[in-house]
C-alpha positions in Angstrom: 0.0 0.0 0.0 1.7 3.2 -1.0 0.6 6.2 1.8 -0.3 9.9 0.0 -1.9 13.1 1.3 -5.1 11.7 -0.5 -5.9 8.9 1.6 -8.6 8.9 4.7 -7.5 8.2 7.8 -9.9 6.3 10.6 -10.9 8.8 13.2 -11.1 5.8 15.8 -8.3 3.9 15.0 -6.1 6.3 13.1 -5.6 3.7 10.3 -4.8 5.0 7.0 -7.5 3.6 4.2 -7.8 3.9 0.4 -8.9 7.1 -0.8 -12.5 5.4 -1.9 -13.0 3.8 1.0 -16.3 4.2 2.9 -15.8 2.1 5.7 -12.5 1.5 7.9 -10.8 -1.6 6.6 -10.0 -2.3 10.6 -12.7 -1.3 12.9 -15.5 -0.9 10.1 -15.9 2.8 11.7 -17.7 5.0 8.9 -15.9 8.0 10.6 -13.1 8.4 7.7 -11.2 12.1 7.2 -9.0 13.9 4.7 -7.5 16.0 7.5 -4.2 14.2 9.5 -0.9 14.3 9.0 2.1 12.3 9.5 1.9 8.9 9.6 4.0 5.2 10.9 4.3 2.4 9.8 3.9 -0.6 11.8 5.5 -3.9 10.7 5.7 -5.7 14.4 3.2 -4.2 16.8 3.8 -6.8 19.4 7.7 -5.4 19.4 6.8 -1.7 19.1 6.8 0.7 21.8 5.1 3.4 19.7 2.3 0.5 18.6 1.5 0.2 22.8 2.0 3.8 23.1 -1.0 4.3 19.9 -3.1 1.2 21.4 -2.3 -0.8 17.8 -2.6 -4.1 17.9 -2.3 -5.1 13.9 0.0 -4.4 11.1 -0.5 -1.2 9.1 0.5 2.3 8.6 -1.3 4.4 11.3 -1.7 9.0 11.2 -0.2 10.1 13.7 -2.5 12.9 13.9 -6.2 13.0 12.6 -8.2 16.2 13.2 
């Protein structure tokens, strides 16, 4: 999956989505936005301080901030 500006981002679970999606791919939350910025990715969330520190739990890349 290749991360742009133009994807949506999960208010909930801060995952980033395709830019058509309507629905979360992780938590099925219809609460998607244009507006976040920065973004991690995270290969090994059971090794990653930063995954406990976001409360992820699966592979993905994640915003870092979602307005």
């Amino acid at each position: 999956m290749t991360v742009a500006s133009n994807r949506l981002v999960c208010r909930e679970c801060h995952l980033v989505n395709e830019a058509d999606s309507e629905t979360c791919d992780a938590c099925a939350s219809s609460s998607l936005t244009e507006d976040w910025a920065g973004y991690v990715v995270i290969a090994h969330p059971e090794e990653s301080e930063i995954a406990t520190e976001m409360q992820v739990t699966e592979p993905g890349a994640y915003a870092l901030k979602v307005r």
